[in-house]
C-alpha positions, 0 to 999 in steps of 0.5 A: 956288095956295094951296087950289086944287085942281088937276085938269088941266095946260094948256100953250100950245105956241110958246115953252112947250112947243117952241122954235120962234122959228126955224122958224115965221117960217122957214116963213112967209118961205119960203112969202111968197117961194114966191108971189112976194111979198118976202123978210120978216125974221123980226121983221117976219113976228112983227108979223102974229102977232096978225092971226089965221091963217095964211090971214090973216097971209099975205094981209096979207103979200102984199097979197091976199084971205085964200084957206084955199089960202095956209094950205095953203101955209105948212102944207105949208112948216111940214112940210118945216121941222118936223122942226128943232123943237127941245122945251125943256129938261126938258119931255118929262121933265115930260109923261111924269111928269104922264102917269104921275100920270094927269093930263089934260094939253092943249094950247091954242096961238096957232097953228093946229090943223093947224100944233099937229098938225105941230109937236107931232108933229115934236118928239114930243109929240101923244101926251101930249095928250088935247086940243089946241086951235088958234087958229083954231078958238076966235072970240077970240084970247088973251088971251081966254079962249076956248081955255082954256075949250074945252080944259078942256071936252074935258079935263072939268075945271073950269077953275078946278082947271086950271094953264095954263102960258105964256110970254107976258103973253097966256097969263097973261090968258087963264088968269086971265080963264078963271078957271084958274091962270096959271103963267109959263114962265120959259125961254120966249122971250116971258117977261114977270116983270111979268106973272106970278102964278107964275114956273117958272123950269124944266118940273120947278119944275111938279111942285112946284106939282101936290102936289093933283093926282090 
């Protein structure tokens, strides 16, 4: 990140900012089994994530047409499970620093909008946030860039002077084809070495990469 200056701190949230490799597919195997479909395995439940959302994702599951009522199903399941989130190591440290600085800080996650509202509020996150963004509220799914380019337009950054923080090689693509600075969580559970510009090997490893914010 030699002479960017940056201005604005993205996070992708499922891996990243939360731990919720448990609790999202928990929720998802509940809901298929409240209607009637079969009991799925948390891996099998992952292979759908690139379907879309969750209306989609549970349609494919049991085989029937994409009803918005499906989603409001897994979203009130998510509610009832949400409380067991657990935040990652040293984040919450990280936003209320970067708060503290006056950074702009947002959210741009794979997630839906309403299941980012529930999780984020559960682990006690929302109120860092100016701006999150779910996946079903942008036309392309990572590694596009179109969630990073629509939280750095609500942030009113460029996005060439924001980081965006993920987990995953889809976060790296997506930052870099937003033109932003992909920086690699390395505690997340989706972590790809190969992939990444930068490595953080922790939330506070961040800061050290922030000396031109402000």
């Amino acid at each position: 990140m030699s002479g960017r200056d940056v201005r604005a701190v993205l996070w992708d949230m499922d891996g990243t900012l939360i731990d919720s490799s448990a609790i999202v597919p928990d929720a998802f195997v509940e809901t298929v089994l409240s209607l009637g479909g079969p009991r799925l395995t948390r891996d099998e439940v992952v292979a759908y994530y690139d379907a879309g959302a969750p209306h989609v994702m549970l349609g494919m599951m049991l085989d029937r047409e994409p009803d918005p009522v499906l989603g409001e199903r897994y979203h009130a399941t998510l509610a009832d499970v949400g409380s067991g989130v657990r935040v990652h190591d040293g984040v919450a440290e990280v936003l209320a620093e970067l708060h503290g600085r006056g950074v702009p800080m947002g959210v741009f996650t794979g997630n839906s909008a309403r299941a980012a509202s529930i999780l984020l509020e559960a682990a006690g996150l929302r109120g860092w946030f100016d701006a999150v963004v779910g996946g079903d509220e942008v036309e392309r799914p990572k590694p596009a860039p179109d969630g990073v380019l629509r939280v750095a337009q609500e942030l009113g950054v460029d996005p060439a002077r924001c980081v965006y923080v993920g987990d995953s090689p889809l976060d790296v693509g997506a930052a870099r084809d937003a033109g932003a600075v992909p920086l690699a969580a390395g505690w997340g559970h989706l972590f790809d070495a190969d992939r990444a510009v930068t490595v953080l090997a922790t939330p506070a490893d961040l800061l050290a990469h922030l000396t031109t914010v402000g």
